[in-house]
Backbone bond lengths (Angstrom), bond angles and torsions (degrees), N, CA, C in turn:
res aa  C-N    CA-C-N  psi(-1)  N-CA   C-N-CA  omega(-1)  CA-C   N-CA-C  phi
1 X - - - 1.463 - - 1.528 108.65 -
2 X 1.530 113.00 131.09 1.157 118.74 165.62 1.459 134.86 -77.85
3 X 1.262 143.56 113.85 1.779 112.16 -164.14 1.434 108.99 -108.39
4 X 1.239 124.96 151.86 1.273 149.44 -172.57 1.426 106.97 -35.79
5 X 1.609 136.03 117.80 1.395 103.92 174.16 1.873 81.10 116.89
6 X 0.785 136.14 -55.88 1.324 129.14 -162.69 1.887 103.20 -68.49
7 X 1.465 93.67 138.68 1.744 103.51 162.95 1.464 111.60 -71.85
8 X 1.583 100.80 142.61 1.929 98.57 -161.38 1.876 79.56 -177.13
9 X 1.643 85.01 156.53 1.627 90.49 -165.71 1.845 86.88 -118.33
10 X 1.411 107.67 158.19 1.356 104.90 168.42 1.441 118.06 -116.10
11 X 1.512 145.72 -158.78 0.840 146.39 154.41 1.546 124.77 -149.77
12 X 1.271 118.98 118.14 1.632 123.67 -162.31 1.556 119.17 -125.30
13 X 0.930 124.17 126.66 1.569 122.63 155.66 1.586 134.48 -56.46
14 X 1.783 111.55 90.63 1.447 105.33 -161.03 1.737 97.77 -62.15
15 X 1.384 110.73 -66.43 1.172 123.54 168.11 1.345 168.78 -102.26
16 X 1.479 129.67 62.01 1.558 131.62 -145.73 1.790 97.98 -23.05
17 X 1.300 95.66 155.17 1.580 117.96 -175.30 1.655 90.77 -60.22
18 X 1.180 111.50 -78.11 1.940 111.73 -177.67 1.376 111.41 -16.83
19 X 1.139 121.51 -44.04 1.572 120.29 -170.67 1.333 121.25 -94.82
20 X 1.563 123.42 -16.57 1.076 101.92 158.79 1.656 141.31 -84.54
21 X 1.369 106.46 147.57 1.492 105.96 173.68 1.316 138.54 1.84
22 X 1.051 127.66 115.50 1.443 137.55 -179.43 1.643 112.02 -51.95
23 X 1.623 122.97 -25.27 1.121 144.80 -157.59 1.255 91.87 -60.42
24 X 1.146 134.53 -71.62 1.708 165.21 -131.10 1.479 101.20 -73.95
25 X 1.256 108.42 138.35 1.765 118.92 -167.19 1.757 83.40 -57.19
26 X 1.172 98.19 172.13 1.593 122.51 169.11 1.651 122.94 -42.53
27 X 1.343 84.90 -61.01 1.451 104.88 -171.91 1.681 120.95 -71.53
28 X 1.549 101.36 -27.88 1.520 121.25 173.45 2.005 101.66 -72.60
29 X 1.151 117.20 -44.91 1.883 112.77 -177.15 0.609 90.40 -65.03
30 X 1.752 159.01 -51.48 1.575 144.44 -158.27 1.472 114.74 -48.65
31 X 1.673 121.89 -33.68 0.921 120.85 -147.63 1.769 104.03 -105.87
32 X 1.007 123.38 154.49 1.388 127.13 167.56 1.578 117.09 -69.67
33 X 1.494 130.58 115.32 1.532 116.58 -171.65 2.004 106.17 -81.69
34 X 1.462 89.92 126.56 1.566 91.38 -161.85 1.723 105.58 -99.57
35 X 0.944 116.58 172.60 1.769 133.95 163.79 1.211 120.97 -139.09
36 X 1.339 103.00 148.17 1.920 114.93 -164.48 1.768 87.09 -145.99
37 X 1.241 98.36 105.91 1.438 121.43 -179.16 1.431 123.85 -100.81
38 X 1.307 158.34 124.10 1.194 176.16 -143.10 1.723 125.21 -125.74
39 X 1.485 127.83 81.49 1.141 108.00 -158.34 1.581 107.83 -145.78
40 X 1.222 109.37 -160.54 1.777 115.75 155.86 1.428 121.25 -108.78
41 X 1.276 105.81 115.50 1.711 122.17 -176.24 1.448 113.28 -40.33
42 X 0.895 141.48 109.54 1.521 148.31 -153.54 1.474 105.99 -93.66
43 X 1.203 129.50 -24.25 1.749 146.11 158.55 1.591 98.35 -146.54
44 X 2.367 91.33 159.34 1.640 112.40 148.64 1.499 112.81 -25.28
45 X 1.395 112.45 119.58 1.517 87.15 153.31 1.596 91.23 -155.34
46 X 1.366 117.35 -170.60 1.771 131.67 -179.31 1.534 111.33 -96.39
47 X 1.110 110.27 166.28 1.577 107.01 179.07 1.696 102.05 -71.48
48 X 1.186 123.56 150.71 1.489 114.37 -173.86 1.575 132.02 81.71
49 X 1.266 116.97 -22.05 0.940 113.28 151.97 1.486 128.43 -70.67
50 X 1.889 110.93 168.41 1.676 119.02 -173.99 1.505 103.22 -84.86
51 X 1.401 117.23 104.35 1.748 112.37 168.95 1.566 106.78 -120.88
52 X 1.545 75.85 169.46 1.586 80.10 174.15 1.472 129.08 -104.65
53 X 1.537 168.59 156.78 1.277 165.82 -174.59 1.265 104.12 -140.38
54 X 1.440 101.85 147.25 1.584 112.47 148.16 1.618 121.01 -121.53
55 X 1.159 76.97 126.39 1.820 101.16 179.76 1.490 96.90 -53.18
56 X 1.943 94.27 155.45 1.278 110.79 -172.14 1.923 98.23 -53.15
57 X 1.355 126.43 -48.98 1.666 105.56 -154.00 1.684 87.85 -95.35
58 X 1.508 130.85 21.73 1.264 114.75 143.24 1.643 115.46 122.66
59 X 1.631 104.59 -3.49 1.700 117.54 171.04 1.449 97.11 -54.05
60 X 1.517 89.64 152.98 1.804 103.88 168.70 1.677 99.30 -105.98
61 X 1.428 129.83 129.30 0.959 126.77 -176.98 1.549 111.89 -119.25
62 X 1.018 130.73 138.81 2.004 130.02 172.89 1.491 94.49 -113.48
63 X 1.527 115.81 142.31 1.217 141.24 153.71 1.804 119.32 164.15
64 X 0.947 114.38 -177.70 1.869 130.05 -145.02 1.612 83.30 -71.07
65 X 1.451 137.71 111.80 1.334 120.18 136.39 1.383 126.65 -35.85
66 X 1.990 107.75 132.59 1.353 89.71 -174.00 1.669 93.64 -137.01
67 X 1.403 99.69 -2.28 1.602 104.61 -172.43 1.341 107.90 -160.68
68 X 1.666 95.04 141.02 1.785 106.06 173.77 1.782 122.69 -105.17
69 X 1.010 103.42 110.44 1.771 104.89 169.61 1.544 99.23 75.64
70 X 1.508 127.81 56.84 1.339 155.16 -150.26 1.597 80.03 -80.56
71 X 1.444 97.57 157.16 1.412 118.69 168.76 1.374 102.89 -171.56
72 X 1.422 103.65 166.24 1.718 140.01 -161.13 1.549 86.53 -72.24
73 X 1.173 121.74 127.32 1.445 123.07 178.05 1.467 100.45 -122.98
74 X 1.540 118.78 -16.35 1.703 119.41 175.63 1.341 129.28 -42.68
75 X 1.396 143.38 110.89 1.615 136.38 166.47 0.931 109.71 -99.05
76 X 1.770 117.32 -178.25 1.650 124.86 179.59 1.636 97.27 -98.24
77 X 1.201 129.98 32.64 1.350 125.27 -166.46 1.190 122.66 86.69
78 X 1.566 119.96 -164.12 1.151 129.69 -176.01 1.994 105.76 -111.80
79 X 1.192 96.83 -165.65 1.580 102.58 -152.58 1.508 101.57 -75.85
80 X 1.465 124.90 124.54 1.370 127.22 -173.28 1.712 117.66 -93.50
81 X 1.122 128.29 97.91 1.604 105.63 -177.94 1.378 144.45 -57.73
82 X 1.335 94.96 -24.55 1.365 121.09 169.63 1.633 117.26 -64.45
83 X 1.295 116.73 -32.22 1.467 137.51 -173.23 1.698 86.34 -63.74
84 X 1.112 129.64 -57.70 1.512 124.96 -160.45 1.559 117.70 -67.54
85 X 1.585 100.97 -24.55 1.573 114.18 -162.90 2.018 90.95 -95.41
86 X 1.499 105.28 -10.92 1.532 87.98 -171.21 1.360 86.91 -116.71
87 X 1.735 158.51 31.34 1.127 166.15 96.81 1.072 121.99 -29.43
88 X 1.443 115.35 -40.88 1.633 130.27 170.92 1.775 110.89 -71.32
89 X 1.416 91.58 -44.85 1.911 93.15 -170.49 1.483 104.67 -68.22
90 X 1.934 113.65 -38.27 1.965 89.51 170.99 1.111 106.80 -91.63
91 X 1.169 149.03 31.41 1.182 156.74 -174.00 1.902 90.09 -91.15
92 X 1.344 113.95 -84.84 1.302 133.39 159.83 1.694 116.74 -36.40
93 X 1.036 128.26 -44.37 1.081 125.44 175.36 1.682 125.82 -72.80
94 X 1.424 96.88 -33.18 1.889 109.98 -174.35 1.987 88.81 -102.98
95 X 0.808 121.07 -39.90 1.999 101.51 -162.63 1.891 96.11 -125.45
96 X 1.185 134.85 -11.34 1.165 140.83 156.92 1.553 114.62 99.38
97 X 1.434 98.91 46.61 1.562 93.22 -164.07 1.412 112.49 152.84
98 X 1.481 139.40 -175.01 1.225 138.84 121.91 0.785 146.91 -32.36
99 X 1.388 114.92 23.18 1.523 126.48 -170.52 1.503 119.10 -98.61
């Protein structure tokens, strides 16, 4: 159970694919235009269920809970070897060394 008051992200369908604009490359109308919203849980509810939030500056938002107390999960990757051997070369090149 989720309780009211908790940070939790949602996820909604602004627009079925059918309805949007004719404008849009090919490959862009196929798709449904989606939203991933960030807010305060407005009631209890389960992961998956339709709630509502309000965003930090105060929107009321509806869509599927899909996450609690969301965070940035993005990195720059994993460990590069090359990165160390080309740290050393401006290393040497701009201050002359390990310095």
């Amino acid at each position: 159970m989720v309780k009211k008051g908790e940070w939790v992200r949602i996820h909604s369908i602004v627009l079925k694919a059918d309805e949007r604009t004719a404008k849009l490359p090919d490959d862009t109308q196929k798709c449904d235009l989606e939203m991933w919203t960030k807010g305060f849980l407005q009631e209890d509810a389960e992961i998956g269920d339709q709630v509502t939030v309000v965003t930090a500056v105060g929107r009321k938002e509806t869509g599927k809970l899909i996450e609690v107390n969301p965070y940035w999960k993005h990195s720059y990757g994993t460990f590069v070897p090359e990165l160390v051997q080309i740290d050393r070369q401006l290393r040497e090149i701009m201050f002359g060394g390990d310095q």
